[in-house]
N, C-alpha and C positions, 0 to 999 in steps of 0.2 A: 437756397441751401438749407437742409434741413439741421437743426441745432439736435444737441443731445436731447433737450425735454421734446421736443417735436417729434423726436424718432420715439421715446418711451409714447407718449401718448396715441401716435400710430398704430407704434406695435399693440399697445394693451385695446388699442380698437379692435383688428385685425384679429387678438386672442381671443377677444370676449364675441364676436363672430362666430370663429372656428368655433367657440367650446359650445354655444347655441346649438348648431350644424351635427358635431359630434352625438350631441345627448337626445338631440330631437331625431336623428337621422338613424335607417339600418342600412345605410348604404348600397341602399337596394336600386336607387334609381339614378339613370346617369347624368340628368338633371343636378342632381345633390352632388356628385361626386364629383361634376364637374364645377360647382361654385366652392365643392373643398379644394381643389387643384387649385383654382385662381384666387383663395383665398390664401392658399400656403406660398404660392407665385408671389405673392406680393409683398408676404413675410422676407422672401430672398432678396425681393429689387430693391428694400425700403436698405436690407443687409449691403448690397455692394453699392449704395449711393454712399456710405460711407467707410469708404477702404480708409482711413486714417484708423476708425473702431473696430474695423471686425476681426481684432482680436479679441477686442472685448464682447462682441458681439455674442455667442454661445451661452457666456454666465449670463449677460445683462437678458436675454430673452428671455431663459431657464428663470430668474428672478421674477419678471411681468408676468408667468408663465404662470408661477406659485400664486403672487400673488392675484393675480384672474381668478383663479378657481377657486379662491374665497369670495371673492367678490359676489363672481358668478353665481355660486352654490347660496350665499346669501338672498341674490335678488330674483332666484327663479325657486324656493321653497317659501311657501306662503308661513310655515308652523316654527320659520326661524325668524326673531324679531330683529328687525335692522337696527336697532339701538344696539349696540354691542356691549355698554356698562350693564345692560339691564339682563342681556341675555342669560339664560342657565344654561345653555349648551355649551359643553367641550367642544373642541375642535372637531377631536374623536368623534365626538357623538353627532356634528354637522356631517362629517366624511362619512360616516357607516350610514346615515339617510339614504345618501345617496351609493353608495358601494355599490349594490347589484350591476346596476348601470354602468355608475363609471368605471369599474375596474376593467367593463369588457372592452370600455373607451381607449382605457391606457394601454389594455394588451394590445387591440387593434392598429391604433396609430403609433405606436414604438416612443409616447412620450418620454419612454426611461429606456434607459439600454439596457438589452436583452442578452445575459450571461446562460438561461438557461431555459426553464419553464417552472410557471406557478400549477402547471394542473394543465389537465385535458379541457377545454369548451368548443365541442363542439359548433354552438354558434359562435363563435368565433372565424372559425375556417368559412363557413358558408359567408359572412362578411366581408372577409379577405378576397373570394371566388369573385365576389359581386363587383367587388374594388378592381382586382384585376383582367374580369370580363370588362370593363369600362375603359380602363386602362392597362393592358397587360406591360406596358413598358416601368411599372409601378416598381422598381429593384426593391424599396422599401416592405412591399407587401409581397414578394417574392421568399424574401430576408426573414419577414415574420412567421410566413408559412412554413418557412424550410425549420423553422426552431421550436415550434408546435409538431412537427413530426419530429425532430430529433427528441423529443420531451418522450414521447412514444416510443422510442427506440426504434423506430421505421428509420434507418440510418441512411440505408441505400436512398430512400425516397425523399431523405432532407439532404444527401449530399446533391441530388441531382437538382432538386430547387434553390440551393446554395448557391450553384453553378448557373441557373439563370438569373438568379440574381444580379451576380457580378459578371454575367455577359453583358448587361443591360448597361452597368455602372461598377468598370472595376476599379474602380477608387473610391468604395465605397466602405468608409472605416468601420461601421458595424457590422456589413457586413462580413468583411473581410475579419473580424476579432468570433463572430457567431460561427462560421467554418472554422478558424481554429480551435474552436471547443469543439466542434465532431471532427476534428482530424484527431484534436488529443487525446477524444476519448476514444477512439479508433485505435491509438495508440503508433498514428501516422506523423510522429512528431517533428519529422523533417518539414514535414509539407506547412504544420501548423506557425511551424516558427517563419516559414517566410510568410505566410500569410501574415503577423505580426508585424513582420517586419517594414513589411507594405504601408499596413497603417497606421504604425506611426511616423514613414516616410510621408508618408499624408497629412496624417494630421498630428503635427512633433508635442501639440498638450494631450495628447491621449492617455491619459494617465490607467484607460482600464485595459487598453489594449499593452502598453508597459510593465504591466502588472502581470498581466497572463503571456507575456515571453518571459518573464524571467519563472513563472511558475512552468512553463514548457525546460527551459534551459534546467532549472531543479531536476526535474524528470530526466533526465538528458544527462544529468550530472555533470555541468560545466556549471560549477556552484558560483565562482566569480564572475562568469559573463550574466548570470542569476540577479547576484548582487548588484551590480551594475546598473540593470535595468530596473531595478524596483526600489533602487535609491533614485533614480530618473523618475519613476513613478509616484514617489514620496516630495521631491522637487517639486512637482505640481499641484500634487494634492498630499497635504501631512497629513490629514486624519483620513487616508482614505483605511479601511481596517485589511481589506484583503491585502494590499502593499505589508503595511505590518503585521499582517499574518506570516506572508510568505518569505519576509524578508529574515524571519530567524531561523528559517534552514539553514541557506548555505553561512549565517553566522554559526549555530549549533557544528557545521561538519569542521571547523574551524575553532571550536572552541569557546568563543565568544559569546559567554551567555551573559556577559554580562550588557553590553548592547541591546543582546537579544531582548533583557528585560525591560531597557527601556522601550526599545518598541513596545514589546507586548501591554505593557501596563497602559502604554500610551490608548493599545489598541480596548482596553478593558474600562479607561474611562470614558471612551466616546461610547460603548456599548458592553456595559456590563454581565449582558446574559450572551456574547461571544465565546459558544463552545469551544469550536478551534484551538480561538486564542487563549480561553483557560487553561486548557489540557496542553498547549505548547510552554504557556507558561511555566504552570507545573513541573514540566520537565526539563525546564532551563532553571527554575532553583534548585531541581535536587543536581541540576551539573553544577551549579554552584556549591554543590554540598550544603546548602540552608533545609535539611531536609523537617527542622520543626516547623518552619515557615513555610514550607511548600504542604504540609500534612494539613495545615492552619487554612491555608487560602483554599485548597481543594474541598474541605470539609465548608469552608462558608459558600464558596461556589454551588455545592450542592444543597444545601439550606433555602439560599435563594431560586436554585434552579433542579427543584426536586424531579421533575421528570428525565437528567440528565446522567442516561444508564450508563454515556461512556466515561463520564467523571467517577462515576460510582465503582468503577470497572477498574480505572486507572487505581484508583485508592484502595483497592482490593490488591492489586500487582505489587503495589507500594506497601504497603501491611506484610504479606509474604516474605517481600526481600527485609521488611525490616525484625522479620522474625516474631511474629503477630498472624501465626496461621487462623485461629479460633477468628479473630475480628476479619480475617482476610476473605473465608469463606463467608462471612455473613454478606458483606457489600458484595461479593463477585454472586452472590447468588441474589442480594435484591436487585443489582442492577438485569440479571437475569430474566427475575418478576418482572422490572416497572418497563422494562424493552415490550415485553410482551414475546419472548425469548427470541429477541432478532440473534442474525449470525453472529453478529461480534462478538455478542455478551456471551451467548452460548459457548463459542469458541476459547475466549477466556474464561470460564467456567472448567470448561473440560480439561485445558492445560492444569487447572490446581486438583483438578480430581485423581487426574491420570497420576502428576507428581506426588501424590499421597497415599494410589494402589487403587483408588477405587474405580474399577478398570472398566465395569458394565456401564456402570454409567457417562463416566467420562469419554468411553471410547462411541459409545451412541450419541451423544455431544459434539464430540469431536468430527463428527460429517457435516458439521455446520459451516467446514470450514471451505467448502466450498460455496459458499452463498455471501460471504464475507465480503465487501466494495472492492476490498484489495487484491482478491485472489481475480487475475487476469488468464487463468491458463487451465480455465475449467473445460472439459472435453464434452460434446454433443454424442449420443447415439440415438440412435431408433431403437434400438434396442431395450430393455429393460433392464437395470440394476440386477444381478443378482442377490437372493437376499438370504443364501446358504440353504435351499433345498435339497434334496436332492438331483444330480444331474443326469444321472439316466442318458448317458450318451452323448447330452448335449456338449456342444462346444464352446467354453468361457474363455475371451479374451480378459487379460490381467495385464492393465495399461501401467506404467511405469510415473511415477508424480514424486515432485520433492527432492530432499539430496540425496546424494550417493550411500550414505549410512541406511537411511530409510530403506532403502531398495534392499542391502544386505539383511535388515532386520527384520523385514520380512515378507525374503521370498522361503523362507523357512518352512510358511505355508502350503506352498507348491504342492508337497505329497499328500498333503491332509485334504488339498479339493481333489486331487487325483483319487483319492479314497472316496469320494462320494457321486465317483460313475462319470463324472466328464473328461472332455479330453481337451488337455490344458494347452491355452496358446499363450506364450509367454511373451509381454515386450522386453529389450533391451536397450539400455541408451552401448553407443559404442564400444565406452569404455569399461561398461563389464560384460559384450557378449561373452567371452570366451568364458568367465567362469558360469555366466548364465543358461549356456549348453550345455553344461556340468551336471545342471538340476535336476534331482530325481524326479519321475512326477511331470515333466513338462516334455510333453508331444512336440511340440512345435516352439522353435524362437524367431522371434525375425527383431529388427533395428528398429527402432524410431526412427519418424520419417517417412518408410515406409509406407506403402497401402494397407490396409488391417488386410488381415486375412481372413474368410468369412468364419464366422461365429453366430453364434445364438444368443448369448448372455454375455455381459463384460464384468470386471468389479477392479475398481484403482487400488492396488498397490497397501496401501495404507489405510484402506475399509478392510483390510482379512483379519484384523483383530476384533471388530465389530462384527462381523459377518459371521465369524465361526466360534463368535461366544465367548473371547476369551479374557478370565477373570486372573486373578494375580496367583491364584493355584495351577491354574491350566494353563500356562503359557507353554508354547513348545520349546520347551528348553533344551533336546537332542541336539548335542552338538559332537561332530560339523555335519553341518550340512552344505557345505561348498566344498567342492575340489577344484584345485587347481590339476590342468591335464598334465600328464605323465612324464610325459616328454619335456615342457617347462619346467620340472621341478628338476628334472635331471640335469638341465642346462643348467640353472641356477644353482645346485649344487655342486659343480666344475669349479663354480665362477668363483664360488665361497669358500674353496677347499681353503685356501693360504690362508682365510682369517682365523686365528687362532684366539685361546681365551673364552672370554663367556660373553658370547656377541650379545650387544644388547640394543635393540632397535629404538629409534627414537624420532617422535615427530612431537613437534612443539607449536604449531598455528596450525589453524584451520582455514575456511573461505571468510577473506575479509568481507566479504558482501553481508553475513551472516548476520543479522542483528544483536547475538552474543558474545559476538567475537570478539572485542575487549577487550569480555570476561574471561575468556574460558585461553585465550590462546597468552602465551608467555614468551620470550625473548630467550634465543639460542643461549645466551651468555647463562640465563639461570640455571643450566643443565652441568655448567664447569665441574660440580663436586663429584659426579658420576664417573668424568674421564681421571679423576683422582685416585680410585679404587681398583687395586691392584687387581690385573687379571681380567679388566674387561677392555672391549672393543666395541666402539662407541660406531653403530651404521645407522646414516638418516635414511628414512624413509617421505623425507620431506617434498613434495612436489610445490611447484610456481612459487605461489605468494611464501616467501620464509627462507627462501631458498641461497638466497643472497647473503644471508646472515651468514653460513658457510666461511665465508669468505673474509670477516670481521670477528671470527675469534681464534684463540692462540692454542685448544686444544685440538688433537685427531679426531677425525670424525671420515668413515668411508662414508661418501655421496655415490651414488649411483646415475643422476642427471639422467639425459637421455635413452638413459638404456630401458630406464622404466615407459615402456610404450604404455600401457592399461594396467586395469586392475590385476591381472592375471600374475603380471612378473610382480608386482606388489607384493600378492599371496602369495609367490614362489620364494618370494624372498622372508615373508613373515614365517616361510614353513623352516627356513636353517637358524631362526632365531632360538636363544636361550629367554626370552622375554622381551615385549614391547611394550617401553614406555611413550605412552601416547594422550594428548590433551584430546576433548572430546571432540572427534572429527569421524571421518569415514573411513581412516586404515584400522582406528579403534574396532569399528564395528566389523570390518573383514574378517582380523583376527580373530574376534571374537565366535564368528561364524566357523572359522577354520579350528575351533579348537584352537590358540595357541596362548602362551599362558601372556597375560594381560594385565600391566597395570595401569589403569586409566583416575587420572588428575582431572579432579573437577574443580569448577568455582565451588563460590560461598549458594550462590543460585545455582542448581543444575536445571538440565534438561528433565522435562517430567520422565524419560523413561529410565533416570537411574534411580527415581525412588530418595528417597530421604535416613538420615539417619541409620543406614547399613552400609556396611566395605564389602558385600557382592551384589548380583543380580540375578533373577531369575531369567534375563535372557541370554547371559552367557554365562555357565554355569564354569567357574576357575576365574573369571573375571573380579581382581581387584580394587576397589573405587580407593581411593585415596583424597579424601573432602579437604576445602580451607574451611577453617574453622572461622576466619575474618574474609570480607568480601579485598579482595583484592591482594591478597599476603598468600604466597605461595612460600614462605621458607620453610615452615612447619610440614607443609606437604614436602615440599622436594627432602628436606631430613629423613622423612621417614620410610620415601622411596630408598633414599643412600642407604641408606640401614638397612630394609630389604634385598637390595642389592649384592651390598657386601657381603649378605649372610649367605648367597647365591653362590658368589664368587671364593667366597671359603670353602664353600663345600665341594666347588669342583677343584680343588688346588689337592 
């Protein structure tokens, strides 16, 4: 019966064998390949002679494992002296001797577990071929191939080696954790999470595959089945960092920064140049409101880790809101520089330009944001970009991207590419074909969804400010430019004869998904001093999220619920208004389109395109801004809306 030292000194025979094998070998002959199998054979039998340990068995290998390839690396390099008090080599500088070699060693045999890829090597793949022309029942080197082409984005051709893989061996927990990174990034999240689930039904210490279901369930947004599993994955391994990376999401959607900070700090001492975890950190002391301390850490973060554009980036966004423009655009524009102007930086960049008017620039910037990690819903053509020539007959598809507001703001454009000789095909999401038939300028509409219709040129929705040159003088500010059709205005004004007074529309949230949304959206209840002011009649225009609130306060308010199908009965309704008060969302910008007269309540931060330090806009010319003057206090604003208001309501009395 073999004792615990008997099994270490086996194993470390059997390692120091393999690792011989490995570094002498290209796996090119079947000779070789086959004394690797029977060496790895034996590594398993030595394993189930002792089912009392092999639980323990995995770390105690991984440990003989480490310590081998010192060993090893010491007694097959003549220029490292075996004495080790006497030696002057680092570790580091033992491991980089050997690097070229071994690394190709560690990618090929899956020593570490494989989350993603280091790089393209080609000989690598040819090594892999040779392994599983030898042995094609090899799941392992099936498993590695498939993750070398996912590194490539050859998707289809690493799902399909995925899949023999785990034909071979479907209880194979790397493999099974390697498919769910191309299901996730697929964005096939169903499928990823039971692949997860498998492996750690397999193997219940899998601490990396624990870790990547609760990062799929984040995605997924079932924050607490999240937390669940990445406190399971923290149970096994506490310093693993990706567990305390991922584990302050679903604490941040809950509030919990304070937790959150223990992890993270936790995750910052084991690895102090951990992006991720800096820039989460960051933004769990400013939820704390410590924001000297969070300006403090980010700033030494980046001292130590100067090549880090998106620290740079973050403290530029941070600066801004802390009303520090001058220092804001200097870091959002080195981070810019030391990127080498990747998308993100660019993309942050262009938002502080845009918000300050500088429109040429920003808006040429601003196409970055399709190259950004984030952006999932970027559209293919054959086609060619339009890039504002002339058309000459051609026909430009004008794809639809982003919210509901955007699309209002500007298909304004419409007639302006109509004016330069092509013949315009327009998208619509649903819920605004009918005002989207409306459009001057647009030959053709058809739905999302849809087949395109053929075309020559395309250009997205939200490139027509960069495409037709426009600077903060030349914005098309003609308004309206939407109609609601003729016939709905007349229905909707039946509907609204009985209300009397000085109708005043009102929407107070916007899309909670929105990442400003916050800021910018307010509670039904703060609007009470409006229904106060004699002579008015208070109608929401509030759809879904907000809606409920209706229902939780003690003033009048006509809802119209169901009856509002689309955008259309919206605008029909915004047309019998005396004024809409509106937080910044998408009936804002209807109205605004429609001509109607418009007071829009901003944050202390607005969106770049209401500009700074003015109460109108150049893209809807009558449009009132109404600013807080402090991040999060709307009474000064709503005051001065009331006063507005009542000076309304005097005047029609």
């Amino acid at each position: 019966m073999l004792n615990r030292f008997m099994l270490k000194s086996a194993l470390r025979a059997l390692i120091m064998q393999l690792l011989k094998m490995y570094v002498d070998s290209r796996f090119d002959t079947p000779e070789t390949i086959a004394a690797i199998q029977a060496a790895r054979r034996k590594i398993h039998d030595l394993q189930e002679m002792l089912p009392d340990l092999r639980s323990e068995i995995p770390a105690l290998v991984s440990a003989i494992w480490n310590d081998a390839i010192t060993d090893f690396l010491l007694e097959h390099d003549d220029s490292i002296s075996l004495d080790m008090n006497r030696c002057p080599w680092s570790l580091e500088q033992i491991l980089s001797n050997w690097l070229p070699r071994w690394s190709m060693v560690q990618r090929v045999i899956g020593v570490r577990d494989m989350n993603g890829t280091d790089g393209d090597y080609p000989e690598d793949e040819q090594v892999l071929r040779n392994l599983l022309a030898s042995d094609p029942r090899h799941a392992q080197a099936w498993c590695n191939l498939a993750v070398m082409y996912m590194g490539r984005q050859r998707n289809a051709e690493a799902e399909r080696l995925f899949k023999q893989s785990l034909a071979i061996d479907p209880d194979y927990p790397e493999g099974l954790l390697n498919y769910a990174v191309l299901l996730e990034n697929l964005e096939r999240r169903d499928e990823a999470e039971k692949a997860l689930r498998r492996a750690v039904e397999i193997r219940p210490d899998y601490y990396k595959a624990f870790t990547n279901l609760g990062y799929v369930l984040n995605q997924l947004e079932r924050y607490e089945e999240a937390e669940v599993m990445l406190r399971r994955a923290l149970e096994i391994n506490p310093d693993y960092t990706v567990a305390l990376l991922n584990i302050s999401l679903p604490l941040h959607k809950r509030k919990d920064f304070a937790e959150s900070e223990q992890f993270l700090r936790r995750a910052m001492n084991i690895d102090p140049h951990y992006e991720e975890a800096a820039l989460n950190l960051f933004v769990c002391l400013y939820g704390l409101e410590k924001h000297v301390e969070a300006e403090a850490f980010l700033r030494r973060f980046i001292t130590d880790n100067p090549g880090s554009s998106e620290a740079m980036s973050k403290l530029g966004i941070f600066l801004f809101h802390q009303g520090r423009p001058a220092e804001s655009e200097v870091w959002l524009r080195r981070a810019y520089e030391v990127s080498g102007g990747a998308p993100e930086a660019a993309f942050d960049l262009s938002s502080y330009l845009l918000l300050y008017g500088h429109y040429q620039e920003g808006f040429a910037l601003y196409e970055s944001r399709f190259d950004v990690r984030s952006n999932n819903n970027v559209r293919r053509f054959s086609e060619a970009q339009w890039d504002g020539s002339p058309l000459d007959g051609r026909r430009i598809l004008i794809y639809t991207e982003q919210g509901f507001g955007d699309l209002f703001q500007c298909v304004r454009y419409v007639p302006l590419i109509k004016a330069r000789g092509g013949r315009v095909i327009l998208e619509a999401r649903p819920e605004v074909l009918r005002l989207f038939q409306q459009v001057d300028g647009a030959d053709e509409v058809f739905v999302r969804g849809e087949p395109y219709p053929a075309h020559d040129t395309y250009c997205p929705i939200m490139s027509l400010p960069h495409v037709m040159g426009t600077s903060l003088d030349t914005v098309p500010g003609r308004v309206p430019y939407l109609r609601v059709p003729v016939e709905l205005q007349e229905s909707w004004r039946e509907k609204l004869a009985q209300i009397g007074g000085l109708r005043v529309g009102i929407v107070w949230a916007g899309n909670p998904l929105h990442k400003n949304d916050e800021s910018r959206s307010l509670p039904l209840a703060a609007l009470a001093p409006l229904a106060e002011i004699p002579g008015v009649s208070l109608l929401s225009l509030q759809k879904g999220h907000g809606e409920r609130q209706l229902q939780e306060v003690s003033f009048a308010v006509t809802p119209f619920g169901d009856q509002v199908q689309d955008f259309a009965d919206s605008g029909a309704i915004l047309q019998q208004l005396d004024v809409l008060i509106s937080v910044d969302t998408s009936v804002a910008h209807l109205a605004g389109a429609l001509g109607v007269n418009t007071y829009l309540l901003l944050p202390n931060s607005p969106d770049w395109r209401w500009l700074l330090d003015r109460d109108d806009t150049p893209w809807y010319p009558g449009m009132r801004l109404f600013r807080q003057a402090k991040a999060g206090v709307w009474d000064d604003v709503l005051a001065s809306v009331a006063e507005s208001v009542r000076s309304l309501s005097a005047a029609r009395r």
